[in-house]
MARMARGU-947805 format. One record per residue: residue in one letter; x, y, z negated of N, C-alpha, C, O, CB in turn. Coordinates in steps of 0.2 Angstrom, whole numbers. Glycine has a CB too. Example, Ala and Ser with C-alpha at 12.3 -4.5 7.8 and 13.67 -1.06 7.14 Angstrom:
2
+--------+-------+-------+-------+-------+-------+-------+-------+-------+-------+-------+-------+-------+-------+-------+-------+
: residu :    nx :    ny :    nz :   cax :   cay :   caz :    cx :    cy :    cz :    ox :    oy :    oz :   cbx :   cby :   cbz :
+--------+-------+-------+-------+-------+-------+-------+-------+-------+-------+-------+-------+-------+-------+-------+-------+
:      a :    66 :   -28 :   -39 :    62 :   -22 :   -39 :    66 :   -16 :   -39 :    71 :   -17 :   -42 :    57 :   -22 :   -45 :
:      s :    64 :   -11 :   -35 :    68 :    -5 :   -36 :    64 :     0 :   -39 :    67 :     6 :   -40 :    70 :    -3 :   -29 :
+--------+-------+-------+-------+-------+-------+-------+-------+-------+-------+-------+-------+-------+-------+-------+-------+
! end
This chain:
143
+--------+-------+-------+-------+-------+-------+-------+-------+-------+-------+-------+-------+-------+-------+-------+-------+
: residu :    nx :    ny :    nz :   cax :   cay :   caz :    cx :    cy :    cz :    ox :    oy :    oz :   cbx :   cby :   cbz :
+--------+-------+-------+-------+-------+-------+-------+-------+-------+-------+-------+-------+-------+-------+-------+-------+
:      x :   -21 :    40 :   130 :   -21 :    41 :   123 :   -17 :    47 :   121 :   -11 :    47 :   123 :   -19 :    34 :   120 :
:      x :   -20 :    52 :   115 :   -17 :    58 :   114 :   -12 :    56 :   109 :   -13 :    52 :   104 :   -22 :    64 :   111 :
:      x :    -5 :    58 :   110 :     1 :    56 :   103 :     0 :    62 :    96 :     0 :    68 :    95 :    12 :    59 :   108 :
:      x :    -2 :    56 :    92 :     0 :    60 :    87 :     8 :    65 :    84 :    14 :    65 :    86 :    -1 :    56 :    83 :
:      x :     4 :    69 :    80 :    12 :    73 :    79 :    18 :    68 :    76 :    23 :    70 :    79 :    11 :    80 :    71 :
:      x :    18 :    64 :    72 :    21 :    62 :    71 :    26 :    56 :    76 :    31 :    53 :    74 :    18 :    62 :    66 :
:      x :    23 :    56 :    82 :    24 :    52 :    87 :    29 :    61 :    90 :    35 :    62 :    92 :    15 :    48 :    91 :
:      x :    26 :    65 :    90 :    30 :    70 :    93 :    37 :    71 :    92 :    42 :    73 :    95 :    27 :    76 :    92 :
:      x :    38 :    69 :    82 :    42 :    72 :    79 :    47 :    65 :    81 :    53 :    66 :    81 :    39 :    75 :    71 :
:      x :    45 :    61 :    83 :    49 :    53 :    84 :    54 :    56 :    91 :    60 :    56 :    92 :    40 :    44 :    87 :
:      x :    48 :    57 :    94 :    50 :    58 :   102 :    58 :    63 :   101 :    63 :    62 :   103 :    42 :    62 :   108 :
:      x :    56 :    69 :    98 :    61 :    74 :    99 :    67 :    71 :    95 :    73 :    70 :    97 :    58 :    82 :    95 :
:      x :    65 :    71 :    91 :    74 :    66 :    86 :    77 :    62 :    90 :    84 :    63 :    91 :    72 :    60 :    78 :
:      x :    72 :    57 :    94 :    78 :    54 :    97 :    81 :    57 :   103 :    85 :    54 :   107 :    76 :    48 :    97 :
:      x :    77 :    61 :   104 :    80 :    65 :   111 :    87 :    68 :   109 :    93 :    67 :   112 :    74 :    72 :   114 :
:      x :    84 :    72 :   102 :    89 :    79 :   101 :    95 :    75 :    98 :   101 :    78 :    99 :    85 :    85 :    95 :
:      x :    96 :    67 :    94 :   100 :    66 :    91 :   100 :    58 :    92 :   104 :    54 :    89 :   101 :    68 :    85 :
:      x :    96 :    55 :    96 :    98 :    48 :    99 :    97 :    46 :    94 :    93 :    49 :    90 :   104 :    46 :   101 :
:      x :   101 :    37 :    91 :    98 :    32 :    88 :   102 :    34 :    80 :   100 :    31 :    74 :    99 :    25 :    92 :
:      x :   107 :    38 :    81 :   111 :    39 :    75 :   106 :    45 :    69 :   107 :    51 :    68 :   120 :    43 :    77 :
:      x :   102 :    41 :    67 :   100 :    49 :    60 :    98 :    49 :    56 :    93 :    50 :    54 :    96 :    55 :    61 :
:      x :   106 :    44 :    53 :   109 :    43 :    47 :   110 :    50 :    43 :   110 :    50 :    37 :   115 :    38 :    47 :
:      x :   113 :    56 :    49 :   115 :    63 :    43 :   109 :    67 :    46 :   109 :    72 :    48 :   125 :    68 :    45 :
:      x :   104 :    63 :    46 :    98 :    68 :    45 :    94 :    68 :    41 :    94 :    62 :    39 :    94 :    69 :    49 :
:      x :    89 :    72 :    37 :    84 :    73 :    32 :    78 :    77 :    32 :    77 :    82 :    35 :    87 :    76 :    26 :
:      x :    75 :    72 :    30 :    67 :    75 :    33 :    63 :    78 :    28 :    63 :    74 :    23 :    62 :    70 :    38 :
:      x :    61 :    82 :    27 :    55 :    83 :    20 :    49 :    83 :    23 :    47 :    86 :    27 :    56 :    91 :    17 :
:      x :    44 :    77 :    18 :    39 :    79 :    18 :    34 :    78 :    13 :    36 :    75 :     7 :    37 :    76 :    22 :
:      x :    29 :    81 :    14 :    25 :    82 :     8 :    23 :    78 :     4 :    20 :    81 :    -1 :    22 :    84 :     7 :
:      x :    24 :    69 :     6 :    23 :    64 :     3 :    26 :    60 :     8 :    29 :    63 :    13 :    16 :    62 :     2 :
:      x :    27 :    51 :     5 :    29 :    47 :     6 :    29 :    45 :    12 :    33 :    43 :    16 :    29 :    44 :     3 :
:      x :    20 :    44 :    10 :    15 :    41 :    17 :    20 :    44 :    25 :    22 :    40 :    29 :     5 :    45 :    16 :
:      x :    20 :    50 :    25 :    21 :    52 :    32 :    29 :    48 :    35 :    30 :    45 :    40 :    21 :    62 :    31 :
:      x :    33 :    49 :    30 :    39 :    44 :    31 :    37 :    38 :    34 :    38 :    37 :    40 :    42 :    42 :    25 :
:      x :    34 :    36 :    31 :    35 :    28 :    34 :    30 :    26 :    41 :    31 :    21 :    45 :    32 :    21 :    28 :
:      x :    26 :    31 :    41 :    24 :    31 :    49 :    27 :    36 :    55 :    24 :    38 :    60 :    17 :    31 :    50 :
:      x :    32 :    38 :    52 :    39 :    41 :    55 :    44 :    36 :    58 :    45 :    36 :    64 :    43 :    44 :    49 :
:      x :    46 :    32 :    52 :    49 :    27 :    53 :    45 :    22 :    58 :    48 :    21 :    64 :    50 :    25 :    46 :
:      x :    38 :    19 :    57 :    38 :    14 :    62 :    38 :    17 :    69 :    39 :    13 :    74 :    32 :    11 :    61 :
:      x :    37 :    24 :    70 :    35 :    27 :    77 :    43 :    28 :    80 :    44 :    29 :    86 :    30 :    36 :    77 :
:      x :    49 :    28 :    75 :    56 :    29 :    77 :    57 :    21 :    79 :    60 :    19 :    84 :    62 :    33 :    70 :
:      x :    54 :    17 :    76 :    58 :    10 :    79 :    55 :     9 :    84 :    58 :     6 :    89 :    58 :     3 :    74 :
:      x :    48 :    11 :    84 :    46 :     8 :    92 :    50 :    10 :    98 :    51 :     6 :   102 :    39 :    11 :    93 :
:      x :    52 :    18 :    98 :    50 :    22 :   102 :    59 :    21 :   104 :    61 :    22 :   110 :    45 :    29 :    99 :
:      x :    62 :    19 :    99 :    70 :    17 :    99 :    73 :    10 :   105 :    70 :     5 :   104 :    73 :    15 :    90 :
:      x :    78 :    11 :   109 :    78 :     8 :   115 :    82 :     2 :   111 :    81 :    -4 :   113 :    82 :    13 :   121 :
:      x :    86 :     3 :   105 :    89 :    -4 :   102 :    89 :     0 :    94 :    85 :     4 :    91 :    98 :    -8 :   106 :
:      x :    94 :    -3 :    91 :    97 :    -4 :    85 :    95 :     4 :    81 :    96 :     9 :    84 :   106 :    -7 :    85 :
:      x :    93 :     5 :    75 :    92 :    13 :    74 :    94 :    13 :    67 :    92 :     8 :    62 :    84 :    16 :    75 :
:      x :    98 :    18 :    65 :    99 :    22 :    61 :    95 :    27 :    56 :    95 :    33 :    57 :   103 :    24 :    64 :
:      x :    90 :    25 :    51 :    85 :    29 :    48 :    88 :    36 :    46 :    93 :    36 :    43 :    82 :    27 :    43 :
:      x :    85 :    40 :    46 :    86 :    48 :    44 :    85 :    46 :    36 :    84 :    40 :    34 :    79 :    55 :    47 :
:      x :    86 :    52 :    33 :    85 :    51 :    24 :    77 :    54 :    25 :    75 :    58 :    29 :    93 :    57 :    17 :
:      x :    73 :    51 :    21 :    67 :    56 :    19 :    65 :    57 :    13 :    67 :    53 :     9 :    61 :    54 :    21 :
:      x :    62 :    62 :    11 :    63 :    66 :     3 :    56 :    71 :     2 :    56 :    76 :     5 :    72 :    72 :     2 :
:      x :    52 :    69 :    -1 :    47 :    73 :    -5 :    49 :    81 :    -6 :    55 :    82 :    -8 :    47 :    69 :   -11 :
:      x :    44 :    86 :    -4 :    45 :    93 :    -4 :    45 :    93 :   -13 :    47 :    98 :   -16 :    37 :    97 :     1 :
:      x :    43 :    88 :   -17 :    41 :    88 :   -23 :    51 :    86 :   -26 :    55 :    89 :   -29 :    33 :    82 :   -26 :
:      x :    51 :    79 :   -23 :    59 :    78 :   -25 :    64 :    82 :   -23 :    68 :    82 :   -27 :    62 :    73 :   -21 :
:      x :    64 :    86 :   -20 :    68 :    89 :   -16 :    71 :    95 :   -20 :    77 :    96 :   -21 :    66 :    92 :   -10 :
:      x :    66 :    98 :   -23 :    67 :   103 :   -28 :    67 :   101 :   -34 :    66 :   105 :   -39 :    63 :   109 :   -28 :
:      x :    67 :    96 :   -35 :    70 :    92 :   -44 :    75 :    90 :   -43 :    78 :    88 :   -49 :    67 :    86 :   -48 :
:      x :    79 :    89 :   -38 :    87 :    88 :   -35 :    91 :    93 :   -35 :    97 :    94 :   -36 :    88 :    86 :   -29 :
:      x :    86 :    97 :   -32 :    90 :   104 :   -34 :    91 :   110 :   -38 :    93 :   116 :   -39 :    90 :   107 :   -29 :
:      x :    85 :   104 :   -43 :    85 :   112 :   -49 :    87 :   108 :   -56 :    85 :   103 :   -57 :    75 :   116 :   -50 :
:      x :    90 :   111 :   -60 :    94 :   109 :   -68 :    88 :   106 :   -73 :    89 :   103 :   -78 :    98 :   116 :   -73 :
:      x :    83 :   108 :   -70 :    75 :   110 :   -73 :    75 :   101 :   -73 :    79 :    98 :   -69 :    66 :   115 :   -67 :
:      x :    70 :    97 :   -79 :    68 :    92 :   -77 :    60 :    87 :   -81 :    57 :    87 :   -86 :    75 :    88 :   -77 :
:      x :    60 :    86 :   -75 :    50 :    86 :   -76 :    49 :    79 :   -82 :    52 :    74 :   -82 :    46 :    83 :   -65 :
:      x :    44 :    81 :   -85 :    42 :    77 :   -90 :    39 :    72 :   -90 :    33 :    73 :   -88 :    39 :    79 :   -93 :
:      x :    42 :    66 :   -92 :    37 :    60 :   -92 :    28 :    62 :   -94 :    25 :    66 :   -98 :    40 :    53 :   -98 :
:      x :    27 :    57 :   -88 :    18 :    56 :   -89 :    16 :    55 :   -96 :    11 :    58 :   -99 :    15 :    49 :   -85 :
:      x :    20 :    51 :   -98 :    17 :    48 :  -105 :    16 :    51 :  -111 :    12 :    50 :  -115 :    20 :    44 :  -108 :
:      x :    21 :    57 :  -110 :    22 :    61 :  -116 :    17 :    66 :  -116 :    14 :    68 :  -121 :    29 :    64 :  -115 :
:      x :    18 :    69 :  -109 :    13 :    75 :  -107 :     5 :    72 :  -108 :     2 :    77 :  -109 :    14 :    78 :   -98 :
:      x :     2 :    67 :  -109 :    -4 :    65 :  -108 :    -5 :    63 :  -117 :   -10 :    65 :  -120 :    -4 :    58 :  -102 :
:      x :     1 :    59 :  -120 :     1 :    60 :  -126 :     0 :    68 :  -129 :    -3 :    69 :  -134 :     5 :    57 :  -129 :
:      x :     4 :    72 :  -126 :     4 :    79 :  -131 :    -4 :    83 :  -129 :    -7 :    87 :  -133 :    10 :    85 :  -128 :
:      x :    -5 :    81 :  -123 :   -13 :    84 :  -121 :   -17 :    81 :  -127 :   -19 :    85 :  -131 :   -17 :    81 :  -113 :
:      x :   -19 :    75 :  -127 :   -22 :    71 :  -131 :   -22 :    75 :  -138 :   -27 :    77 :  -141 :   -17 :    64 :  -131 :
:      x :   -15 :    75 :  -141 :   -14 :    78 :  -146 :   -20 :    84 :  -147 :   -25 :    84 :  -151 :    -6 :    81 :  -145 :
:      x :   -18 :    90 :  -143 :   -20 :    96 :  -143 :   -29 :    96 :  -143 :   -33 :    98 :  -147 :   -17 :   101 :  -138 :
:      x :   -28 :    92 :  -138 :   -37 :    90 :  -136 :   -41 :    87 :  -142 :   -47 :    88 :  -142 :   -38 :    84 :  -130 :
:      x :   -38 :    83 :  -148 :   -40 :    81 :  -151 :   -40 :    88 :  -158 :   -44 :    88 :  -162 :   -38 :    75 :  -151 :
:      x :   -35 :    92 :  -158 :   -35 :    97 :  -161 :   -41 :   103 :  -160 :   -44 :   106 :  -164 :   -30 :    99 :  -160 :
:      x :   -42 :   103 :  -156 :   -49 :   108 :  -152 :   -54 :   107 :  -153 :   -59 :   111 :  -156 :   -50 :   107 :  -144 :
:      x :   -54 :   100 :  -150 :   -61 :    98 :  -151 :   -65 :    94 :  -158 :   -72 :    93 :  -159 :   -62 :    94 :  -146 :
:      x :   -62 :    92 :  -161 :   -62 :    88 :  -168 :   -65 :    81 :  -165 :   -68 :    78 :  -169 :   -67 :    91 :  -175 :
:      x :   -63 :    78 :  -157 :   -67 :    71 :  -155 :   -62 :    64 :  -159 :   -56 :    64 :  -161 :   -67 :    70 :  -144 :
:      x :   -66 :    60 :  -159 :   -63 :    54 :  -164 :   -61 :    47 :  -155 :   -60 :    41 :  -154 :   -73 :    50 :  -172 :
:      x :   -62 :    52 :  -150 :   -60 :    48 :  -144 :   -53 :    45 :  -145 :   -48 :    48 :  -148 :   -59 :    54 :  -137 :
:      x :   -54 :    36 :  -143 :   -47 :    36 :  -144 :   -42 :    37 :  -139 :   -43 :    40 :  -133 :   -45 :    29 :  -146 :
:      x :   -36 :    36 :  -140 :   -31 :    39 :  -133 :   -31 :    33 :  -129 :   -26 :    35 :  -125 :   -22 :    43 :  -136 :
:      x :   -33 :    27 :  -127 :   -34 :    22 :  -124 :   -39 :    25 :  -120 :   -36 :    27 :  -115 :   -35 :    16 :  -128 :
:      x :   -46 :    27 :  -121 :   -52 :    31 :  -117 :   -50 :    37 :  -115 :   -54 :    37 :  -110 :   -57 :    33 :  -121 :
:      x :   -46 :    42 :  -116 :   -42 :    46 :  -116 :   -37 :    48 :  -111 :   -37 :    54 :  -109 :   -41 :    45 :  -119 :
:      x :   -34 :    44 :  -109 :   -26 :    40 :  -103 :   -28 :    45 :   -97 :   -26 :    50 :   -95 :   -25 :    28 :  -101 :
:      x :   -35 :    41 :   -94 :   -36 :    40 :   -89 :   -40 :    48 :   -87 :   -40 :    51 :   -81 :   -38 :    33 :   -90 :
:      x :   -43 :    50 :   -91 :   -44 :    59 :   -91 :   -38 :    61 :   -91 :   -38 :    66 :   -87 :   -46 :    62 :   -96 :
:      x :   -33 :    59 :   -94 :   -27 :    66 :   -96 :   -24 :    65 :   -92 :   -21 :    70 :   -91 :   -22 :    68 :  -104 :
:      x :   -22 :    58 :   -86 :   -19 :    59 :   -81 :   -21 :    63 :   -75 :   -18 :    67 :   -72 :   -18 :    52 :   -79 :
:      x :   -28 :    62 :   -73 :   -32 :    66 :   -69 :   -32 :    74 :   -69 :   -32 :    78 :   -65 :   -38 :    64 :   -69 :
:      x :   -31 :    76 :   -78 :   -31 :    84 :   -80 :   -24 :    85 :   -77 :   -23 :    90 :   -73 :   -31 :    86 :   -90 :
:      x :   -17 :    80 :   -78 :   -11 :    83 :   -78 :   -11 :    83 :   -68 :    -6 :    86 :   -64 :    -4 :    79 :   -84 :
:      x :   -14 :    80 :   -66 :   -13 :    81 :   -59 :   -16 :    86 :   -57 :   -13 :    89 :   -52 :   -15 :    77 :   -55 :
:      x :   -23 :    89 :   -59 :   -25 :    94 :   -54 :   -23 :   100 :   -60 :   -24 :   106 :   -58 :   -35 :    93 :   -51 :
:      x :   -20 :   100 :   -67 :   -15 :   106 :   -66 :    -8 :   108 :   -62 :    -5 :   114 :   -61 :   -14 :   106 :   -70 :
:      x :    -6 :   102 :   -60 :    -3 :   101 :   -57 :    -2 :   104 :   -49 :     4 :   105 :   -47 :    -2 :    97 :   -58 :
:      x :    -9 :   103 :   -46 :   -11 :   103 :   -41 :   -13 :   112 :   -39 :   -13 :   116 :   -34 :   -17 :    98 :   -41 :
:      x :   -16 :   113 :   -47 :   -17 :   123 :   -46 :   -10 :   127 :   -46 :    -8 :   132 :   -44 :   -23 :   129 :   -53 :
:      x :    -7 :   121 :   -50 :     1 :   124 :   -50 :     5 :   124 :   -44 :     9 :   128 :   -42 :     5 :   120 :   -53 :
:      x :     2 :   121 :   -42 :     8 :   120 :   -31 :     4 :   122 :   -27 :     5 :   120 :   -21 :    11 :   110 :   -27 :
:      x :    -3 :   127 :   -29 :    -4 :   129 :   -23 :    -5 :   137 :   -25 :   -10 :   141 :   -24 :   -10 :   125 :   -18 :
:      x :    -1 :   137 :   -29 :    -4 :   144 :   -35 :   -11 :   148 :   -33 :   -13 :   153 :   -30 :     3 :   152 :   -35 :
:      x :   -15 :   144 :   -37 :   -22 :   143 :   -36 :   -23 :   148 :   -46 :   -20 :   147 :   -51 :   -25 :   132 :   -33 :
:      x :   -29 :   155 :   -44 :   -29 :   156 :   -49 :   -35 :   152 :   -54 :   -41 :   152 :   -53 :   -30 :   162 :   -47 :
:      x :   -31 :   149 :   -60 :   -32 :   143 :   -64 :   -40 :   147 :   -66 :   -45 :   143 :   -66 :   -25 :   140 :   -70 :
:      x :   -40 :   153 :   -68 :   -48 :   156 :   -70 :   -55 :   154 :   -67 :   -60 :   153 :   -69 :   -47 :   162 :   -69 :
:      x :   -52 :   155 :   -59 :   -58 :   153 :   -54 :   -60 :   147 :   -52 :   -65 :   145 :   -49 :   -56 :   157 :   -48 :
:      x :   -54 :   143 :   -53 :   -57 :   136 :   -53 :   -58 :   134 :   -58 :   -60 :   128 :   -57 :   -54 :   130 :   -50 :
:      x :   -58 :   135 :   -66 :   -61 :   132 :   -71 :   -70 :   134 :   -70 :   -76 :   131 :   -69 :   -58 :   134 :   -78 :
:      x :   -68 :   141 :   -70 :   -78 :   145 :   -67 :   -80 :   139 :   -63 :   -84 :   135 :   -66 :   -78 :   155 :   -60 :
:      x :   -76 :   137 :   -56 :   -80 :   134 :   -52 :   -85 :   129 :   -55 :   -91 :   127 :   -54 :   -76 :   132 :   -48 :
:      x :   -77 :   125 :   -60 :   -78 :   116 :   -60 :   -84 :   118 :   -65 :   -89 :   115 :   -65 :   -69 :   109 :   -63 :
:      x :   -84 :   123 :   -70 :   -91 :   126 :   -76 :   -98 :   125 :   -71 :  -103 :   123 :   -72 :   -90 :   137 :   -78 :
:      x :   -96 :   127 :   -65 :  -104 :   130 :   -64 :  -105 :   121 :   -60 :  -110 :   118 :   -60 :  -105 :   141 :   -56 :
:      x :  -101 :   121 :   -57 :  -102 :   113 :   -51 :  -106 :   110 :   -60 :  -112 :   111 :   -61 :   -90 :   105 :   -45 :
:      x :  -101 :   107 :   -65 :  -106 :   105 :   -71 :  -113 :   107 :   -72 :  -118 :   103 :   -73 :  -103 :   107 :   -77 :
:      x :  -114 :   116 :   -72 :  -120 :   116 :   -73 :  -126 :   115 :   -68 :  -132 :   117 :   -69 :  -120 :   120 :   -76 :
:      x :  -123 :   113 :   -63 :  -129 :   112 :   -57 :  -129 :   105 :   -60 :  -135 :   103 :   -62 :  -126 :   112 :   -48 :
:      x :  -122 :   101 :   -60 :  -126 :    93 :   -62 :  -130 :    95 :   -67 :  -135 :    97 :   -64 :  -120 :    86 :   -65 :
:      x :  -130 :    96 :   -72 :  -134 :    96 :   -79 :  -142 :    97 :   -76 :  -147 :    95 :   -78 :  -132 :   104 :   -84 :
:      x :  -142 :   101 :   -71 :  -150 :   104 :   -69 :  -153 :   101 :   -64 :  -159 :   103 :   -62 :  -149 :   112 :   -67 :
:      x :  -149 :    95 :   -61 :  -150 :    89 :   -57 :  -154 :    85 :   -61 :  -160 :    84 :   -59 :  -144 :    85 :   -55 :
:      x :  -150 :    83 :   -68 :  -150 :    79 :   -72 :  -157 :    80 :   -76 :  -161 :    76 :   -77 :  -145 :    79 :   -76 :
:      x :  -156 :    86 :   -76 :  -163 :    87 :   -79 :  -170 :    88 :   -74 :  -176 :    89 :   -76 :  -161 :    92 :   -84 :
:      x :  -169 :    88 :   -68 :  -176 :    89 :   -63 :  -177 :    83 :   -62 :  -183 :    81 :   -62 :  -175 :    92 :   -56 :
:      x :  -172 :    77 :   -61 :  -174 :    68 :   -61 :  -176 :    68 :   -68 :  -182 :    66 :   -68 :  -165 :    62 :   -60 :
:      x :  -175 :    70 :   -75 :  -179 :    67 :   -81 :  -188 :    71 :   -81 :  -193 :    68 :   -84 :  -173 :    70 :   -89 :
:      x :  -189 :    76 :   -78 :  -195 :    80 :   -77 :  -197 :    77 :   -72 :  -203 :    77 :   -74 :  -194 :    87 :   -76 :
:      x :  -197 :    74 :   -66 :  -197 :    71 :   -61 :  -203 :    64 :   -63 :  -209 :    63 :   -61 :  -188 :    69 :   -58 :
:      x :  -198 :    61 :   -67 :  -201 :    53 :   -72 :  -207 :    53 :   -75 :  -211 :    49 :   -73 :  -198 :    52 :   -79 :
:      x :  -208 :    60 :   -79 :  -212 :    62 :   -83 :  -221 :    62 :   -79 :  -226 :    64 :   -82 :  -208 :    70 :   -84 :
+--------+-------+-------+-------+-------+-------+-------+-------+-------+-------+-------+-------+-------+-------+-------+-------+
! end
């Protein structure tokens, strides 16, 4: 059976610092990876173990920066705001929530991989107008 990486990263820690790594910190890019960090350190640990600290690539630099990030609620209400300004939709913000959370992630998302925001709206435009022309070969289809 091939060892996952994260079985690799288990094996080396405890080689390189044994069971103590309490003054260690690991960054990863989510949580998930931690904790099956964690189960492959206890297995793989001969007795009692000491966990490393682990911390998000996203926490890490809100710890270390004066900067501080904006509740969900607010940002989703001020989208809301503008979006209803834009568009003149009588949408309530209850129907609403659940779009403007998904908008503020995948701005979020062209934000952390500095993705140019021009070429994926074009995209997500044209992927729409394929659906539209789906939509409309199934109603011609009927006919």
């Amino acid at each position: 059976m091939r060892k996952t990486f994260l079985e690799y990263v288990a094996e080396d820690l405890l080689k390189k610092y044994g069971t103590d790594l309490s003054r260690i910190t690991l960054v990863f890019p989510n949580k998930r990876a931690s904790l099956f960090l964690n189960e492959h350190l206890a297995r793989m640990a001969d007795g009692p173990l000491w966990s490393p600290v682990y911390t998000t690539i996203s926490q890490l630099f809100r710890d270390r920066s004066e900067r501080v990030v904006a509740d969900n609620i607010k940002l989703v209400c001020d989208l809301y705001r503008i979006y209803v300004q834009c568009t003149g939709t009588t949408e309530t913000l209850d129907h609403f929530y659940g779009w403007g959370m998904l908008m503020l992630s995948d701005f979020d998302d062209i934000d952390k991989n500095l993705a140019d925001a021009t070429d994926v709206f074009r995209n997500l435009s044209n992927i729409h107008e394929l659906d539209d022309v789906r939509i409309l070969a199934k109603s011609n289809e009927r006919c």
